[in-house]
ChimeraX commands (.cxc) that place a marker at each C-alpha (Angstrom):
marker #1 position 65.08,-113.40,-85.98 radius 0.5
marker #1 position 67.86,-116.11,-85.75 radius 0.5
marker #1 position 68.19,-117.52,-82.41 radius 0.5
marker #1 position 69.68,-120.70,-80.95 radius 0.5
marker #1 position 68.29,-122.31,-77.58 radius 0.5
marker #1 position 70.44,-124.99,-75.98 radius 0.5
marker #1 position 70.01,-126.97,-72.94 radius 0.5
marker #1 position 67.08,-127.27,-69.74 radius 0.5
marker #1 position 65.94,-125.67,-66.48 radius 0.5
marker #1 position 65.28,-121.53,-66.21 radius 0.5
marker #1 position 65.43,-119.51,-69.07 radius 0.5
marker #1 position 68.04,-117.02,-69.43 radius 0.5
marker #1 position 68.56,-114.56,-72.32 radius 0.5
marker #1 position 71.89,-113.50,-73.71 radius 0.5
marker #1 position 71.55,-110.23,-75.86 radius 0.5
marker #1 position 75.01,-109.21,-77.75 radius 0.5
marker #1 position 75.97,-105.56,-78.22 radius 0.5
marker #1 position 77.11,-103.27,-81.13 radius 0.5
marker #1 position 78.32,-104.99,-83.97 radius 0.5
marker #1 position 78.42,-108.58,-82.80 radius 0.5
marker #1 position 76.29,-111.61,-82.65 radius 0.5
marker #1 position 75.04,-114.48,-80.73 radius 0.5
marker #1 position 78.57,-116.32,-81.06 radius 0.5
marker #1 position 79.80,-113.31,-78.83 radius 0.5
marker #1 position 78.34,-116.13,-75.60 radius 0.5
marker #1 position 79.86,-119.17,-77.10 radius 0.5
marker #1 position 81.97,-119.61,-73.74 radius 0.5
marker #1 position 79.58,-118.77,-71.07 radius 0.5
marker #1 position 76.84,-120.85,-73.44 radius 0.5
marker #1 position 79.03,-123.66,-72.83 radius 0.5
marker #1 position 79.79,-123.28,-69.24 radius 0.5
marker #1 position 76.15,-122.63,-68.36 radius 0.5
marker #1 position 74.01,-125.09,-70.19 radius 0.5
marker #1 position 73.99,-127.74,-68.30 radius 0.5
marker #1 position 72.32,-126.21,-65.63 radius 0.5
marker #1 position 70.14,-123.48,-67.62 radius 0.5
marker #1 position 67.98,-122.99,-71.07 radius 0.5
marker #1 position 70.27,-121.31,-72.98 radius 0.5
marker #1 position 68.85,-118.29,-75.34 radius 0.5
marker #1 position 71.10,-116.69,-78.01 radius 0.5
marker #1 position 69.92,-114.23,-80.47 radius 0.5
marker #1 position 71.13,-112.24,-83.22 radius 0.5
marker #1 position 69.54,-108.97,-82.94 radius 0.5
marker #1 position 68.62,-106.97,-86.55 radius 0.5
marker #1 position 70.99,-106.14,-88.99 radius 0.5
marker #1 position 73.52,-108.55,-86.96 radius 0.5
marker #1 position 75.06,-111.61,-87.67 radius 0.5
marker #1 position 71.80,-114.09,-89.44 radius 0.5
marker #1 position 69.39,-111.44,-88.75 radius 0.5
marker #1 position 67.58,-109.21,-91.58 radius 0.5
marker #1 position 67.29,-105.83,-90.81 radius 0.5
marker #1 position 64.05,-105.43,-91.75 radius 0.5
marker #1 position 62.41,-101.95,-93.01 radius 0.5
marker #1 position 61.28,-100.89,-89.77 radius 0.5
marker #1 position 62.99,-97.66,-87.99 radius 0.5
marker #1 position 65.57,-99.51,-86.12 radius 0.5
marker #1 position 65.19,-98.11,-82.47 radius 0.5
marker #1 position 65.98,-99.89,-78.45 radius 0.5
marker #1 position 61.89,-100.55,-78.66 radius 0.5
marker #1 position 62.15,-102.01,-81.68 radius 0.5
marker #1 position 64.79,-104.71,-80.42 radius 0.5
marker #1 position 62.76,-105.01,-77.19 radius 0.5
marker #1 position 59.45,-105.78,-79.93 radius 0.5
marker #1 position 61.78,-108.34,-81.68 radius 0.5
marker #1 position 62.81,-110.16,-78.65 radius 0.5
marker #1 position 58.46,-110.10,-76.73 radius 0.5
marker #1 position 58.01,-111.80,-80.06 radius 0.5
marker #1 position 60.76,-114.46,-79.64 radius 0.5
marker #1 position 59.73,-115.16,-76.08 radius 0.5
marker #1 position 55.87,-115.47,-77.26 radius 0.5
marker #1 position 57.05,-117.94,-79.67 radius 0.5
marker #1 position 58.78,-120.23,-77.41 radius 0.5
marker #1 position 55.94,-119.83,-74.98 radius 0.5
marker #1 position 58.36,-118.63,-72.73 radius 0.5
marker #1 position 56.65,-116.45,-69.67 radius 0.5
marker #1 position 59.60,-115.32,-67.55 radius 0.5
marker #1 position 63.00,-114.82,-67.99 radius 0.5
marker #1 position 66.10,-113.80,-67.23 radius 0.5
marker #1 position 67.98,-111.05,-69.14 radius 0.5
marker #1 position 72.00,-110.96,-69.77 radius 0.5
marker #1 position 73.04,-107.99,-72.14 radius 0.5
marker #1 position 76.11,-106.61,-72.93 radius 0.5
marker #1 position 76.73,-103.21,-73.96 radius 0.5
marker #1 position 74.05,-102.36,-76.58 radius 0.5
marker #1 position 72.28,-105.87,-75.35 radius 0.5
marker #1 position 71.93,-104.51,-72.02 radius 0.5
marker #1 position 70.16,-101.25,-73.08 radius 0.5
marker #1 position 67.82,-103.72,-74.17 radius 0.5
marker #1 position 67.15,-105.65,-71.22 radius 0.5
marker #1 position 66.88,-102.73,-69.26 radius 0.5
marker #1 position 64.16,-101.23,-71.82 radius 0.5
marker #1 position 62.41,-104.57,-71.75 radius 0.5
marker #1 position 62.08,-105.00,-68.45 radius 0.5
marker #1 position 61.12,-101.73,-67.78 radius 0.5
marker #1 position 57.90,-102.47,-70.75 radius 0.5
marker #1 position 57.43,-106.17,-69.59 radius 0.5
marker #1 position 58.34,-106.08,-65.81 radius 0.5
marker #1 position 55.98,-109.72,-65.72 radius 0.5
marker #1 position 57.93,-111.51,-67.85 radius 0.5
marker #1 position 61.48,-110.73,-66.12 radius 0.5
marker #1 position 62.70,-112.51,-62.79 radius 0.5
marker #1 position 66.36,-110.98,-63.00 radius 0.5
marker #1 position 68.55,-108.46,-65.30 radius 0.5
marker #1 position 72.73,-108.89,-65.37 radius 0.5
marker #1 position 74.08,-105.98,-67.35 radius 0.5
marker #1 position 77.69,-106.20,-68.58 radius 0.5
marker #1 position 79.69,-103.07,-69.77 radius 0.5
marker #1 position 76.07,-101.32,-69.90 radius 0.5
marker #1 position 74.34,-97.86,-70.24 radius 0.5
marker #1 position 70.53,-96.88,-69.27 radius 0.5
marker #1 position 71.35,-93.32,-71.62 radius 0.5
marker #1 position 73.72,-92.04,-73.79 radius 0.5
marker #1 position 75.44,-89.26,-71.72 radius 0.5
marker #1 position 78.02,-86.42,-73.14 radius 0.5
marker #1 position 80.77,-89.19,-72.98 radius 0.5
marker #1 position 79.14,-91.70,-74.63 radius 0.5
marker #1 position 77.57,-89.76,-77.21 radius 0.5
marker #1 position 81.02,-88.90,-78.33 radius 0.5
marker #1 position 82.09,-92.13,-78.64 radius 0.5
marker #1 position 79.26,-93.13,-80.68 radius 0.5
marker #1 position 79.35,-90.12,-82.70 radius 0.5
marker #1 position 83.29,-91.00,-83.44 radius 0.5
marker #1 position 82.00,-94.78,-84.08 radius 0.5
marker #1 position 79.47,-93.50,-86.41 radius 0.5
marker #1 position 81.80,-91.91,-88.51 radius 0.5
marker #1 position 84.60,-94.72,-88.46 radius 0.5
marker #1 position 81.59,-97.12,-89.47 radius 0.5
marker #1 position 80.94,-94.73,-92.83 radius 0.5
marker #1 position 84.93,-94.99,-93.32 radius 0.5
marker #1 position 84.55,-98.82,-93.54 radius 0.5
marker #1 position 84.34,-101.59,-90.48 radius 0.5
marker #1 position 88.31,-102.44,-90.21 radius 0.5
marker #1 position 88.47,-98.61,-89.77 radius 0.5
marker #1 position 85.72,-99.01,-86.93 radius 0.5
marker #1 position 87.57,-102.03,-85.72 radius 0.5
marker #1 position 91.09,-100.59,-85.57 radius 0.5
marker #1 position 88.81,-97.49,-83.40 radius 0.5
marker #1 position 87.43,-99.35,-80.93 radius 0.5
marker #1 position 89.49,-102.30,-79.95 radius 0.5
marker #1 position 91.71,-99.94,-77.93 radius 0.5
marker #1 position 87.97,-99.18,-76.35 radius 0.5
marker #1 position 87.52,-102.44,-75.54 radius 0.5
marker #1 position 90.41,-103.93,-74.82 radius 0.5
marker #1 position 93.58,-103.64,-72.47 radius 0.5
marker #1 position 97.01,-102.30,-74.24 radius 0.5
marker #1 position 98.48,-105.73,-73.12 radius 0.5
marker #1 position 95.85,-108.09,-74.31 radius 0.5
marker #1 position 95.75,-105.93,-77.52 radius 0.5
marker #1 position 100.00,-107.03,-78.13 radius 0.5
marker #1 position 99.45,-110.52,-76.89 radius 0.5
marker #1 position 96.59,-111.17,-79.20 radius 0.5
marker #1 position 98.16,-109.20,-82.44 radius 0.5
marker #1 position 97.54,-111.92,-85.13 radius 0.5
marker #1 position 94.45,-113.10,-83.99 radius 0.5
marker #1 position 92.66,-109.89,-83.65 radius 0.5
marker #1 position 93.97,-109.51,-86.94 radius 0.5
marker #1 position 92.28,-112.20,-88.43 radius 0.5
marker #1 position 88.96,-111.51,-86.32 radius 0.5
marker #1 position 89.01,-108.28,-88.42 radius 0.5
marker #1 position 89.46,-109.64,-91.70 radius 0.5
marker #1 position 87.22,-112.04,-91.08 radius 0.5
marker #1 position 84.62,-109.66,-89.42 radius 0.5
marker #1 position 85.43,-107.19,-92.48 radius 0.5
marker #1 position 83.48,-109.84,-94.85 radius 0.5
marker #1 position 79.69,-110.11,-93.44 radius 0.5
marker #1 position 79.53,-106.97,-91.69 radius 0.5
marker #1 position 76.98,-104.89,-92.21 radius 0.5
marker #1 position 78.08,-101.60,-91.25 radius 0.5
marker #1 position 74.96,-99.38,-92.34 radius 0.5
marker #1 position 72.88,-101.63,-89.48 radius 0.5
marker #1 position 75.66,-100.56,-87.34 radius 0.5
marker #1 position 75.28,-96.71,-88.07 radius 0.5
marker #1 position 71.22,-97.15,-87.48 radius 0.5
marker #1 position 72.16,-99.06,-84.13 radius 0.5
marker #1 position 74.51,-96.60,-83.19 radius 0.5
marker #1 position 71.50,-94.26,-83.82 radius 0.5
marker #1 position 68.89,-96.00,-81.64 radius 0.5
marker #1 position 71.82,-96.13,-78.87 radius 0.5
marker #1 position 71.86,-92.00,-79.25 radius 0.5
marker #1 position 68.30,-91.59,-78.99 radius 0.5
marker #1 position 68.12,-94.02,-75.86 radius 0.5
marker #1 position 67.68,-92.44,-72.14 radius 0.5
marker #1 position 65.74,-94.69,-69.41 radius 0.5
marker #1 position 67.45,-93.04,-66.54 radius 0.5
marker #1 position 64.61,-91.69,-65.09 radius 0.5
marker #1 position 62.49,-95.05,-65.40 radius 0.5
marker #1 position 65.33,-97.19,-63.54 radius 0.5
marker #1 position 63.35,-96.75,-60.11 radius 0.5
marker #1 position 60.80,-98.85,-61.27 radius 0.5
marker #1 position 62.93,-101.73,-61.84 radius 0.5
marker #1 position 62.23,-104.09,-58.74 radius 0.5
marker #1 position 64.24,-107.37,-59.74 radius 0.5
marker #1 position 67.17,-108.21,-58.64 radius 0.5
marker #1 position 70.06,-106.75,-61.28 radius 0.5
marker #1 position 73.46,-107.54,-61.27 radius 0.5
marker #1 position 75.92,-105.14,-63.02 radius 0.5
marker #1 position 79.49,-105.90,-63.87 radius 0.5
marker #1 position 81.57,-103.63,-65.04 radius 0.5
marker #1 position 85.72,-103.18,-66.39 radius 0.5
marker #1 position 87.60,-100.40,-64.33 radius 0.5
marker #1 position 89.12,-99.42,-67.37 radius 0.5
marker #1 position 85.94,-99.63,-69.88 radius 0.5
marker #1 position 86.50,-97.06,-72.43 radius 0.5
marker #1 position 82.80,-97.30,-73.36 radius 0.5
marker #1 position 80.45,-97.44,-70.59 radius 0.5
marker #1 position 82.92,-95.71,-68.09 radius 0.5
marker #1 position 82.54,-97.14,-64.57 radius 0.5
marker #1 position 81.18,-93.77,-62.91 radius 0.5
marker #1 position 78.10,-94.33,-65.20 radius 0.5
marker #1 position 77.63,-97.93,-64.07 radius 0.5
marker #1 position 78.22,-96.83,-60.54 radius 0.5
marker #1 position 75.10,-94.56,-61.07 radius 0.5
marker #1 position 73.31,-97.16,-62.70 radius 0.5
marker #1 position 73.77,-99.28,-59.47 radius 0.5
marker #1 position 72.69,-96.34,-57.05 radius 0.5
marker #1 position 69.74,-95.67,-59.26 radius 0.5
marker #1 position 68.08,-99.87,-59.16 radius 0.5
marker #1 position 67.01,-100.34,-56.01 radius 0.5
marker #1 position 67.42,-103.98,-55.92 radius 0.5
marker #1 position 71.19,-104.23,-57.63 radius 0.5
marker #1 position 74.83,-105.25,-57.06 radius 0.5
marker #1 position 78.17,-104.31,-58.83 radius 0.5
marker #1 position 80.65,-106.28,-59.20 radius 0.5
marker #1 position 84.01,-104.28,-60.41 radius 0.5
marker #1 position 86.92,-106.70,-62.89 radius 0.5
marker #1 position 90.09,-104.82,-61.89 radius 0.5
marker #1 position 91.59,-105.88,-64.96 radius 0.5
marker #1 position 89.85,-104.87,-67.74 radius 0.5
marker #1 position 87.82,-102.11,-70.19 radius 0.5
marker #1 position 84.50,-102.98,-71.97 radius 0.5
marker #1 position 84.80,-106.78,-72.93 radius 0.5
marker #1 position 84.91,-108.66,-69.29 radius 0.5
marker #1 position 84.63,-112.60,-71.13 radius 0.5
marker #1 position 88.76,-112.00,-71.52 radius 0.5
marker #1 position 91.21,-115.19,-70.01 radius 0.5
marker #1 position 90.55,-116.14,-66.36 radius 0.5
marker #1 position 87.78,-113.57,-65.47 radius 0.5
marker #1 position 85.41,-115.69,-67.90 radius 0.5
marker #1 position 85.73,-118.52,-65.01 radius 0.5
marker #1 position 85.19,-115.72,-62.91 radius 0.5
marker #1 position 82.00,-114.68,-64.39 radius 0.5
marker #1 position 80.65,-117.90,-64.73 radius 0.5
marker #1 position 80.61,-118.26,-60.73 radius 0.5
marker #1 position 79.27,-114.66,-60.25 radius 0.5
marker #1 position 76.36,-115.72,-62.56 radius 0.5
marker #1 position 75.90,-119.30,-60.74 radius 0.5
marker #1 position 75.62,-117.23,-57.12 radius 0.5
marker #1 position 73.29,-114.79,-58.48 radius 0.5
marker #1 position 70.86,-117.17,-60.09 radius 0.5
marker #1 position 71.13,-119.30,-56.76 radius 0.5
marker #1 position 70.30,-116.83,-54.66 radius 0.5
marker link #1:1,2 radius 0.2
marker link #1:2,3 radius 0.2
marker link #1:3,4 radius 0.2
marker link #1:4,5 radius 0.2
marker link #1:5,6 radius 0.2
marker link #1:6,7 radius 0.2
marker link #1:7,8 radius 0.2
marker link #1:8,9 radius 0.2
marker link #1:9,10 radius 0.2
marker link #1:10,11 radius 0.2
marker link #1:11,12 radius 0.2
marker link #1:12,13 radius 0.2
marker link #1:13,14 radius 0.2
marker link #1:14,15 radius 0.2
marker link #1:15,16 radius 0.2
marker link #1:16,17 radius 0.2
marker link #1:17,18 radius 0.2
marker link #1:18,19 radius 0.2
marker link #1:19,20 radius 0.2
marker link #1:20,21 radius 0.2
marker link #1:21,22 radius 0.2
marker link #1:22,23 radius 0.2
marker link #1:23,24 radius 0.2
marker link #1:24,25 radius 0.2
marker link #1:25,26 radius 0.2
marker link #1:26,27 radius 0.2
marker link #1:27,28 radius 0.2
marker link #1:28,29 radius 0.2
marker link #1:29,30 radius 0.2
marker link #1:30,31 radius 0.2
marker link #1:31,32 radius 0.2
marker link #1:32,33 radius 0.2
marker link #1:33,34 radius 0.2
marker link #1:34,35 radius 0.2
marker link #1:35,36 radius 0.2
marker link #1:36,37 radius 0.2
marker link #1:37,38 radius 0.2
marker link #1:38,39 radius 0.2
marker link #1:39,40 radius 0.2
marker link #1:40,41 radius 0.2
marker link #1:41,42 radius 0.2
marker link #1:42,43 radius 0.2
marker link #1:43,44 radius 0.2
marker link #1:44,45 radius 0.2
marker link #1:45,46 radius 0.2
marker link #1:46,47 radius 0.2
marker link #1:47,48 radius 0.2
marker link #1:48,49 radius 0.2
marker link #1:49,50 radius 0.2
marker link #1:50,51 radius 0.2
marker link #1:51,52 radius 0.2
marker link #1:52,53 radius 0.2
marker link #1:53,54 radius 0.2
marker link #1:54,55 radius 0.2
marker link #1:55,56 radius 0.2
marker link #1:56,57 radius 0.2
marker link #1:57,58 radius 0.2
marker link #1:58,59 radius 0.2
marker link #1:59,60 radius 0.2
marker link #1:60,61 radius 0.2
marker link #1:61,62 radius 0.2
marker link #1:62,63 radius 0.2
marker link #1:63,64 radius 0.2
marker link #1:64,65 radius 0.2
marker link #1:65,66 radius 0.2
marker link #1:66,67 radius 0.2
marker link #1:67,68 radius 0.2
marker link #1:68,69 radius 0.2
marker link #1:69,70 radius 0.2
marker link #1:70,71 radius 0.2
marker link #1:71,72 radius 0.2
marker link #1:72,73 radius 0.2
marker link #1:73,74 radius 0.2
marker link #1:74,75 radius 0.2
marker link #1:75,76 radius 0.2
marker link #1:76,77 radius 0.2
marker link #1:77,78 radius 0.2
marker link #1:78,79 radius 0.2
marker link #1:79,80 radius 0.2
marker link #1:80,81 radius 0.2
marker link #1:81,82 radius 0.2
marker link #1:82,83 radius 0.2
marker link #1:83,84 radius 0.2
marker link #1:84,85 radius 0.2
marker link #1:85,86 radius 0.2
marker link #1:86,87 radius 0.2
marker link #1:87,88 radius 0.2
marker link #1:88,89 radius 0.2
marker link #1:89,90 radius 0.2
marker link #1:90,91 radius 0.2
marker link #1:91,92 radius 0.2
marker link #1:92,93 radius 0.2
marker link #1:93,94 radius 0.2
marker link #1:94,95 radius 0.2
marker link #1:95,96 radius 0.2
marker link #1:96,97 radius 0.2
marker link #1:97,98 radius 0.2
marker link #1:98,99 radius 0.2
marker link #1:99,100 radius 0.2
marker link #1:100,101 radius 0.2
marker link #1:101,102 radius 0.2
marker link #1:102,103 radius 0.2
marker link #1:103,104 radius 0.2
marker link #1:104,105 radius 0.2
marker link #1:105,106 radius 0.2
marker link #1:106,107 radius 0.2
marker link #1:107,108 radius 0.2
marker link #1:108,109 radius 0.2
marker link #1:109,110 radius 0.2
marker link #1:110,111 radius 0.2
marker link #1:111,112 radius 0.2
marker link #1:112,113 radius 0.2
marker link #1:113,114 radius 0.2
marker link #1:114,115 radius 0.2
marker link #1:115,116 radius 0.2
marker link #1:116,117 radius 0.2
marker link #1:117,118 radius 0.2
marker link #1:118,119 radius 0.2
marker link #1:119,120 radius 0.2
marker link #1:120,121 radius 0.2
marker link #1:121,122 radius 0.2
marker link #1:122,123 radius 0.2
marker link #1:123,124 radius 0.2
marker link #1:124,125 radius 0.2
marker link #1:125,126 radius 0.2
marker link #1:126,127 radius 0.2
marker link #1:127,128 radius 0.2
marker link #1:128,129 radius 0.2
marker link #1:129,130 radius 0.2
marker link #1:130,131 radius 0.2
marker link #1:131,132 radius 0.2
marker link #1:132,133 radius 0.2
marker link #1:133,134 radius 0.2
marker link #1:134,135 radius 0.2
marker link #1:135,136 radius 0.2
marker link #1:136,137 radius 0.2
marker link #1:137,138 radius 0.2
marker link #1:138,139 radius 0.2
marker link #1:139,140 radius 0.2
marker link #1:140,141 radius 0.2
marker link #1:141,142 radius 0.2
marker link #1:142,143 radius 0.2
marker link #1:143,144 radius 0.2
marker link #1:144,145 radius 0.2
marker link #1:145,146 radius 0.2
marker link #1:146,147 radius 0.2
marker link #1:147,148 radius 0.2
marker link #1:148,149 radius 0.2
marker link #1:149,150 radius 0.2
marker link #1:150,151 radius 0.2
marker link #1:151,152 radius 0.2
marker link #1:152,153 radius 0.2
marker link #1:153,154 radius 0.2
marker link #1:154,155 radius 0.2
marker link #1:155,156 radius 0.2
marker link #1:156,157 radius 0.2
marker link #1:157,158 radius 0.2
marker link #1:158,159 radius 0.2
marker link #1:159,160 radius 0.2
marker link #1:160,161 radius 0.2
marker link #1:161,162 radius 0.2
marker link #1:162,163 radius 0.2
marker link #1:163,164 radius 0.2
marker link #1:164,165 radius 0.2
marker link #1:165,166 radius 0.2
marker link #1:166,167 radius 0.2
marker link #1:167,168 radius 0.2
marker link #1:168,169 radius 0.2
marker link #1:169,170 radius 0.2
marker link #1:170,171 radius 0.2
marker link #1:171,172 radius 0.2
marker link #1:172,173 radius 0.2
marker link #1:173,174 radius 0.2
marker link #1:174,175 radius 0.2
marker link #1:175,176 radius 0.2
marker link #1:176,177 radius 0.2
marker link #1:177,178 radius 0.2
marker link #1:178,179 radius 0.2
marker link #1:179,180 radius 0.2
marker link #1:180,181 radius 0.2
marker link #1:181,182 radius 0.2
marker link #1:182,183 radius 0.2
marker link #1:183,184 radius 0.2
marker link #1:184,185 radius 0.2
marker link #1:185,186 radius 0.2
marker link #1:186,187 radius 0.2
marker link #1:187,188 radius 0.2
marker link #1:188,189 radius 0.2
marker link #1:189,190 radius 0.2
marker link #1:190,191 radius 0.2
marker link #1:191,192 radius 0.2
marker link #1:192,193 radius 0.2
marker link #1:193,194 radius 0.2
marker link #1:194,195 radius 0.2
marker link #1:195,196 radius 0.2
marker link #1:196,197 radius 0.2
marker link #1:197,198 radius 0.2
marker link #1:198,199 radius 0.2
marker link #1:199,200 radius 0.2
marker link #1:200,201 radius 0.2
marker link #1:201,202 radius 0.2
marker link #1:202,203 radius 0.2
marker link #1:203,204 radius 0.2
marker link #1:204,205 radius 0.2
marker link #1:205,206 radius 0.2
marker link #1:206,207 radius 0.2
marker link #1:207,208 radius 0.2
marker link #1:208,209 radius 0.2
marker link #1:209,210 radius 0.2
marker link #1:210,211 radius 0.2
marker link #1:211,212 radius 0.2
marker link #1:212,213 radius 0.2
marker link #1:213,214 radius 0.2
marker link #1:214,215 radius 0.2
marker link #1:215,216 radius 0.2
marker link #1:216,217 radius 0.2
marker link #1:217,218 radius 0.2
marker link #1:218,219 radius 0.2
marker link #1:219,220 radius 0.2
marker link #1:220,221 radius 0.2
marker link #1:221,222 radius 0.2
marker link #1:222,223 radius 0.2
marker link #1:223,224 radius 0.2
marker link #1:224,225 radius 0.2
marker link #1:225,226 radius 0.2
marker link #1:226,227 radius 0.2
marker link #1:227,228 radius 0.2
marker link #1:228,229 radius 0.2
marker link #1:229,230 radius 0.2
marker link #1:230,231 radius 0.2
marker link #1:231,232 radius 0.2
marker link #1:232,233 radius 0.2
marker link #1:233,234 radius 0.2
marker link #1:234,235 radius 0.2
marker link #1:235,236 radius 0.2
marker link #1:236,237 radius 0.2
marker link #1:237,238 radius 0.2
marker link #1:238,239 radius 0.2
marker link #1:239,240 radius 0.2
marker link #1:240,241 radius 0.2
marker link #1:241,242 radius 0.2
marker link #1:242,243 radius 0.2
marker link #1:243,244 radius 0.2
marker link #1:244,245 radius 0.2
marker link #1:245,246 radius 0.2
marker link #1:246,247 radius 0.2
marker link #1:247,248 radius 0.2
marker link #1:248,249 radius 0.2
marker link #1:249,250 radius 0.2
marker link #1:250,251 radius 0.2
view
C-alpha cells in the first residue's frame, strides 16, 4: 500500500473515496501538520496502489489499512474518510473499536440504500463506458452548477489528466464492495466521539441519510455546509473545515 506520513503529535488517518487518491487531502494535509501526524493512503486499485488479486470488498480495505497501522506501530488513531473512505472508517472501527479514539465522516454512508444504489449502479455503467464518461456523470454529483461554470477549464484538464492513470475496472470492483456494504445496524456500538459533515445539496450521500447516520451514533455531531453537494474541501469552507477539525480534536 502507498502511503505518505507527514508531521508529529496524534495520529490521524485520511482515507479518500471512489476514484481518487491520497492527493485528494493535499490542503487540509497542509493546514493540519503542524499540529498532527499526518496519514495519507492510497487505497487498492487507486492512485500508487496495486489492486492485488484479492476480492476487493469494505473488509478488505479495513485489512489493508490494520496492516498499515501495525506497521507503523501505530495503536490508536483517528479516522477521517470521505465518501467511500468513510465507509471504511466506520467498518474499521466497528472491527477494531481499541485502536480508534475518534471517526469524522465527510459526504459518508454506513449502507447503500435504494438511492444510493442507483447512483452506483448508473456509476458502474458510466465507468464500463470509459472514466471521462464517469467524470462528465458525476461532477454535477459532486459539485455546485456555479462552481462547475467557474471552474470550466480546469475541471477540464483534471479530466484529461485523470483520464490517463485511471483505473476504471478497480473502480467498478469498488463500486461493488460499496453495493454489498450495510453497517447500519452495527452503528450503536460505535462509542467514540464521530463528527459528520455533510453538503445540503450532496447528490451522493443525500443529507437525510447522514442525518440518520447522526441519530443512529450515540456519541456524534453534524455539522451541515449550506453551500455545497458531496465535495465540502471547495473555496472558503476548506478554512472552515480546518477549524471544525481543530475544535473537535481539542475537545
Amino acid at each position: 500500500m502507498y502511503y505518505k506520513v507527514e508531521g508529529k503529535g496524534r495520529s490521524l488517518l485520511f482515507i479518500h473515496g471512489l476514484s481518487d487518491n491520497l492527493l485528494y487531502w493535499n490542503i487540509l494535509a497542509a493546514h493540519l501538520r503542524d499540529d498532527y501526524q499526518i496519514i495519507r493512503i492510497d487505497l487498492r486499485g487507486h492512485g500508487s496502489t496495486d489492486l492485488g488479486t484479492d476480492k476487493i470488498s469494505i473488509g478488505l480495505f479495513v485489512n489493508d489499512l490494520k496492516k498499515l497501522l501495525d506497521e507503523l506501530n501505530i495503536k490508536k488513531v483517528d479516522l477521517i474518510g470521505f465518501s467511500l473512505g468513510g465507509a471504511i472508517a466506520l467498518d474499521f472501527s466497528i472491527k477494531y473499536p481499541d485502536m480508534v479514539s475518534s471517526i469524522v465522516l465527510m459526504s459518508s454512508f454506513a449502507k447503500s440504500d435504494d438511492y444510493l444504489t442507483d447512483v452506483f449502479i448508473q456509476l458502474k455503467n458510466a465507468l464500463k463506458a470509459g472514466f471521462e464518461t464517469y467524470y462528465d456523470l458525476i461532477l454535477p454529483l459532486i459539485l455546485c452548477p456555479e462552481v462547475i461554470n467557474d471552474n470550466k477549464s480546469e475541471l477540464e484538464y483534471i479530466k484529461k489528466a485523470a483520464s490517463k492513470t485511471a483505473n476504471t475496472g478497480a473502480y467498478i470492483k469498488a463500486i461493488d464492495a460499496c453495493l454489498d456494504f450495510n453497517v447500519e445496524n452495527e452503528l450503536s456500538v460505535i462509542d467514540v466521539p464521530v463528527l459528520i459533515l455533510a453538503g445540503r445539496y450532496d447528490g451522493i450521500s443525500l443529507l437525510d441519510s447522514q442525518m440518520n447516520l447522526q441519530k443512529k451514533i450515540a456519541n456524534s455531531r453534524l455539522f451541515i455546509f449550506d453551500n455545497v453537494k458531496h465535495n465540502l474541501l471547495i473555496g472558503e469552507n476548506v478554512n472552515d473545515v480546518v477549524n471544525i477539525l481543530k475544535d473537535f480534536y481539542e475537545s
